[in-house]
Backbone bond lengths (Angstrom), bond angles and torsions (degrees), N, CA, C in turn:
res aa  C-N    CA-C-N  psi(-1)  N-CA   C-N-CA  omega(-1)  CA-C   N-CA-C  phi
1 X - - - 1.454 - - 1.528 108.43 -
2 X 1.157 123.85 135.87 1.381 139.17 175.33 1.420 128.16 -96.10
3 X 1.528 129.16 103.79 1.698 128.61 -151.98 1.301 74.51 -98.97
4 X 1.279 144.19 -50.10 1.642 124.12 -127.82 2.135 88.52 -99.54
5 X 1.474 81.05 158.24 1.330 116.12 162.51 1.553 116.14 -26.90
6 X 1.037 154.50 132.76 1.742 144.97 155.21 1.927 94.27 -42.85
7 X 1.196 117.01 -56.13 1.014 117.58 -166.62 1.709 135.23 -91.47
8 X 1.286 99.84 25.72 1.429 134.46 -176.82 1.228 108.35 -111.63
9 X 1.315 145.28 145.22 1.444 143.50 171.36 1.862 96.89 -147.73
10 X 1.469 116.31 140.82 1.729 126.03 -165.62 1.648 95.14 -44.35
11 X 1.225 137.10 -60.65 1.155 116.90 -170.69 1.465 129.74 -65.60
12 X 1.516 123.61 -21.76 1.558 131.03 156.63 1.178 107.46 -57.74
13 X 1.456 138.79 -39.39 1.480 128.31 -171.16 1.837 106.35 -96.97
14 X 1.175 117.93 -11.17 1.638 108.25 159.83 1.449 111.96 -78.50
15 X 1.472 107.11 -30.37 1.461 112.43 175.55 1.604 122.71 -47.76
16 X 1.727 86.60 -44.01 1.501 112.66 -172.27 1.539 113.93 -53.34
17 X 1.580 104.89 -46.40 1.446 129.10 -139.90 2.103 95.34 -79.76
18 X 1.670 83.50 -41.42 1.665 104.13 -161.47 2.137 84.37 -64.14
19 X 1.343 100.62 -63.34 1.765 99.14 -170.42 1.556 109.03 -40.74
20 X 1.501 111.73 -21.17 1.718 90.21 -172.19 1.301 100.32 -111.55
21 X 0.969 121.56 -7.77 1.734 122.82 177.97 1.772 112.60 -76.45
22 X 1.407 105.77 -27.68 1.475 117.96 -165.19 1.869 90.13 -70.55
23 X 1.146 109.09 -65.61 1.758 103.94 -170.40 1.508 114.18 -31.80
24 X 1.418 99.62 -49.48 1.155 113.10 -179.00 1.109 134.75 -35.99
25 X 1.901 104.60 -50.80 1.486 113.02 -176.32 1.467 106.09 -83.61
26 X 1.599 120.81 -24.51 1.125 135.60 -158.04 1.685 87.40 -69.15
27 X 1.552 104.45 -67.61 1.237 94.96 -176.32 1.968 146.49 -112.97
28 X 1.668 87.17 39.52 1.481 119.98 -162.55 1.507 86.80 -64.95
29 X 1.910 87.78 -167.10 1.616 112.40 -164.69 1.880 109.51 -48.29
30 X 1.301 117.04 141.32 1.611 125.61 -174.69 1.436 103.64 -74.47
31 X 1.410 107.98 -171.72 1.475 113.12 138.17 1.891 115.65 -28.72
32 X 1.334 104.77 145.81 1.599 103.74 -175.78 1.225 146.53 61.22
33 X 1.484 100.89 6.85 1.704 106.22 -169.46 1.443 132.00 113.20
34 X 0.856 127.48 -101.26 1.111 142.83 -125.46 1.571 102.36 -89.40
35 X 1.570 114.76 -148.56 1.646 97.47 170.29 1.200 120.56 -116.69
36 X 1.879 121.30 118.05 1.152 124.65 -174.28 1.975 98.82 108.59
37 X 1.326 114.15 2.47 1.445 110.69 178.15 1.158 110.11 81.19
38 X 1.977 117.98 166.95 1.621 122.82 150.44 1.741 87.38 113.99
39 X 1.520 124.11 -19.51 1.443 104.32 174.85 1.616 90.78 136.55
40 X 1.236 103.58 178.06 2.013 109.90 -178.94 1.533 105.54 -58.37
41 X 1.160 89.91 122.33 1.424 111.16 165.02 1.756 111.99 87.32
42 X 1.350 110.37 -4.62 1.510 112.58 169.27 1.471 110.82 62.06
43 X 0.903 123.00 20.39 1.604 124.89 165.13 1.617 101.95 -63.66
44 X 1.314 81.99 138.45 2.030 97.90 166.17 1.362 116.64 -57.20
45 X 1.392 124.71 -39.53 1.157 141.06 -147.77 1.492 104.11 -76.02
46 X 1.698 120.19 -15.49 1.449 127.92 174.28 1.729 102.09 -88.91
47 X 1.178 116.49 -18.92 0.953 116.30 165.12 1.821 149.22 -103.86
48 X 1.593 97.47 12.84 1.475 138.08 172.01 1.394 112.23 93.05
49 X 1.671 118.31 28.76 1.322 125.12 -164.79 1.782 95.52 -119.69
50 X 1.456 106.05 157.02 1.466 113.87 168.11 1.438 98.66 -18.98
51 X 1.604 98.18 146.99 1.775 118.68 171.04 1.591 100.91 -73.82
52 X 1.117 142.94 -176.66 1.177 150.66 177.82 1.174 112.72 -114.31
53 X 1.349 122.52 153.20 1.911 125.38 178.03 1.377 109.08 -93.76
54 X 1.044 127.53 151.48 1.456 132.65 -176.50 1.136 109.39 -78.90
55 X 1.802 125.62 -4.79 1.469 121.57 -151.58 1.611 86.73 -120.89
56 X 1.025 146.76 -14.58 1.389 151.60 169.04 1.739 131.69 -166.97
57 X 1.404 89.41 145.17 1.578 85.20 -158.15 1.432 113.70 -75.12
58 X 0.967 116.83 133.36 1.784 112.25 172.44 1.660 86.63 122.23
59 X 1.188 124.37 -52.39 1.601 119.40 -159.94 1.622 121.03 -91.26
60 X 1.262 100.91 127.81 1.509 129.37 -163.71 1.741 88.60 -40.28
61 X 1.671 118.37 145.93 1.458 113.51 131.58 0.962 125.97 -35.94
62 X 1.296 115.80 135.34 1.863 123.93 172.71 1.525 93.87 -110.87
63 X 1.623 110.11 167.90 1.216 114.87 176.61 1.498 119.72 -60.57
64 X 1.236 112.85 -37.65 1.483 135.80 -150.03 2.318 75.50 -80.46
65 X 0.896 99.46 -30.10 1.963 93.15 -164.69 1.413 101.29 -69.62
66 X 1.374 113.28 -48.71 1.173 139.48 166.57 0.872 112.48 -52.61
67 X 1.687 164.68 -55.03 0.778 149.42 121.15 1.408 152.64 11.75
68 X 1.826 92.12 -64.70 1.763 99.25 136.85 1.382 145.01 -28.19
69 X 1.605 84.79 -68.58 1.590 103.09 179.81 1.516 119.32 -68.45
70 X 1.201 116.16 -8.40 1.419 121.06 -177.81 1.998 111.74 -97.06
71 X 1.084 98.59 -23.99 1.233 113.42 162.09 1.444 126.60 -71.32
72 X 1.429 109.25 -48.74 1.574 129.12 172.38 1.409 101.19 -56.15
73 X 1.610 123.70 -45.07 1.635 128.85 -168.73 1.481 102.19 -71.72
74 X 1.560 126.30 -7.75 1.775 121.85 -144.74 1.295 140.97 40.42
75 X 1.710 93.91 22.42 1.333 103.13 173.26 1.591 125.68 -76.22
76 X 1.639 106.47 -11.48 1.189 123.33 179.80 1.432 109.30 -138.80
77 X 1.349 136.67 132.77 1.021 155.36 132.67 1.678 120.32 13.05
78 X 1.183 132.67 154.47 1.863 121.06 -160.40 1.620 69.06 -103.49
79 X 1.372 96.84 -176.40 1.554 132.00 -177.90 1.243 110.61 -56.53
80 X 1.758 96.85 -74.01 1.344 142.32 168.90 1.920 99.23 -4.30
81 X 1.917 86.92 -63.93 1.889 99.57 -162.45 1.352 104.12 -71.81
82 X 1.457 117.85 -26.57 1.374 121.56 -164.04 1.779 116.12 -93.01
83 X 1.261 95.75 -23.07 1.777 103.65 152.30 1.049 108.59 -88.83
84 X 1.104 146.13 -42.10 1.711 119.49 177.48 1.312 117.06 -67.08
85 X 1.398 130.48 6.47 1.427 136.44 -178.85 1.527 83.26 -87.83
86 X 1.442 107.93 -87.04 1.227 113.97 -161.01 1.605 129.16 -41.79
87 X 1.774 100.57 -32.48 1.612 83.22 163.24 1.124 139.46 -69.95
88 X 1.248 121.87 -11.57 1.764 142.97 168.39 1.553 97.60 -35.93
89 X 1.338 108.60 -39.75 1.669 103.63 -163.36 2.049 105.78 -134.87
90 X 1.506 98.58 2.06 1.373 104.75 157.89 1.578 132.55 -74.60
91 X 1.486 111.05 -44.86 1.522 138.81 157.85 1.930 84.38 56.97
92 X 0.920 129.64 52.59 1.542 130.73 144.22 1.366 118.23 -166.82
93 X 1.478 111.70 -154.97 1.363 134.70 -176.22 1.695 109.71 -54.36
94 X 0.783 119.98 149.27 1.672 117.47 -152.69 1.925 76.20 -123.10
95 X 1.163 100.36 123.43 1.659 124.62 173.52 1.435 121.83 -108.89
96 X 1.304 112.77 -40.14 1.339 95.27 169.58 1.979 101.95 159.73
97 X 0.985 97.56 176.52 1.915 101.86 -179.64 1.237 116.69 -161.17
98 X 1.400 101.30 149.06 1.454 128.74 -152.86 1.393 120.05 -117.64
99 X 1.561 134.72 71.55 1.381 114.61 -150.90 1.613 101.06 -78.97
100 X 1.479 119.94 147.51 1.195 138.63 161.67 1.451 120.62 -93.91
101 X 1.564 124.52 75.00 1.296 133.08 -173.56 1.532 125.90 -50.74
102 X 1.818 98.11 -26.96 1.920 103.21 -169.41 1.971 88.92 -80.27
103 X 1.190 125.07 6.52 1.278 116.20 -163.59 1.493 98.82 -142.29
104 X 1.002 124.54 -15.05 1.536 130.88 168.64 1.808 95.89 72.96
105 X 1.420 143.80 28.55 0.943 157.19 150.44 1.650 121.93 -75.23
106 X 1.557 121.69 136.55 1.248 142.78 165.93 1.604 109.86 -97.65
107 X 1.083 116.10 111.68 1.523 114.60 168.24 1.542 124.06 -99.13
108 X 1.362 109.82 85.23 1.405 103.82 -169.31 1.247 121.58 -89.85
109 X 2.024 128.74 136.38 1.571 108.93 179.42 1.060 100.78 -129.36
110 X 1.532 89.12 152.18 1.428 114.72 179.70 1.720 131.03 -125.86
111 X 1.122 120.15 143.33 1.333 114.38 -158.93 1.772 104.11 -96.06
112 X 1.075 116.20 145.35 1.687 111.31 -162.39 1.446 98.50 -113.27
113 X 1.386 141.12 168.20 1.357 140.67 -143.60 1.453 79.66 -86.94
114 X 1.281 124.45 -40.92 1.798 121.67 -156.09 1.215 113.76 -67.54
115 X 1.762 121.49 -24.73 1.217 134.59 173.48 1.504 119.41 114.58
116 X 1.320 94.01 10.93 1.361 122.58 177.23 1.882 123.11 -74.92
117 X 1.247 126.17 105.36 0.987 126.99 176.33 1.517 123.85 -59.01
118 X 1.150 125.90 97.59 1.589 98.64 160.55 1.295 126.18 -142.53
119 X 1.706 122.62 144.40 1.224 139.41 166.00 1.480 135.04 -31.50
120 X 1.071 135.63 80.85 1.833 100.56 175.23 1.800 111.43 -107.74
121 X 0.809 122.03 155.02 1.099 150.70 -166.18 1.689 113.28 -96.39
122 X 1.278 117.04 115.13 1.659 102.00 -170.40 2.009 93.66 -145.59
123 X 1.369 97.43 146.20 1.452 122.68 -146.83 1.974 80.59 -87.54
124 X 1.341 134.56 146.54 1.407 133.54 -147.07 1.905 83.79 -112.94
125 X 1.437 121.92 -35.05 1.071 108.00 -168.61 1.604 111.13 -80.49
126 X 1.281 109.03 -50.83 1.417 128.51 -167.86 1.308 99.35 -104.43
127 X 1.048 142.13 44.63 1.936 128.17 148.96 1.391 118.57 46.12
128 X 1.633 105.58 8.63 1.794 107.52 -169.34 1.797 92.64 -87.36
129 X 1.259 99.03 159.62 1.310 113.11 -179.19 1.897 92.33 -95.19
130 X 1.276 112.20 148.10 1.324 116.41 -171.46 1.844 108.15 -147.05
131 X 1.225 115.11 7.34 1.347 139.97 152.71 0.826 143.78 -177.73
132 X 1.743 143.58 160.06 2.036 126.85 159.30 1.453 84.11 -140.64
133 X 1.315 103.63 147.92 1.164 168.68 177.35 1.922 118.03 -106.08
134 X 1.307 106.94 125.08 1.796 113.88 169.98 1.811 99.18 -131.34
């Protein structure tokens, strides 16, 4: 039985193996582990730098990630509950939202038939509305 390529022969594919393995070691786990150094998992954040995002390595949490994950934990409320709060006192076109993590706030806006912009503000644990804004 034949695994390799027609166009592969044993010394092109050790060749192969060695070219991608070399970066690797060249530029594998640092000091501490993980990838890129500083301890498991190489986050900055062991090293007094931005926390890391769960969705790619190197890039800071964003609110919106955070957000997620706080939802996923049930520490906060689904979407679902937290837009149906806000339209109670949005009364239009649903534009878009902004979570505010240092405040555990959703700022959702909405556009009103008159052309009127406005903000409301909704609490991430409890679904309470906690301001609006025009």
């Amino acid at each position: 039985m034949k695994i390799l390529h027609p166009s592969l022969s044993r010394p092109s594919l050790a060749l192969a193996l060695v070219l991608w393995a070399v970066p690797a070691l060249a530029f594998g786990p640092g000091p501490g582990g993980g990838p890129g150094g500083g301890g498991p998992g190489g986050g900055q954040a062991e090293r007094g730098g931005p926390p890391q995002g769960p969705f790619g390595r190197g890039r800071p949490i964003s609110d919106h990630d955070q957000a997620r994950m706080s939802t996923r934990s049930g520490e906060n409320l689904g979407f679902e509950q937290l837009m149906r709060s806000a339209q109670t006192r949005g009364h239009g076109e649903y534009l878009g939202v902004e979570p505010d993590i240092s405040r555990n706030v959703y700022r959702f806006k909405f556009l009103r038939p008159g052309g009127n912009v406005v903000w409301v503000d909704v609490d991430g644990r409890t679904g309470r509305v906690v301001s609006e804004r025009e």
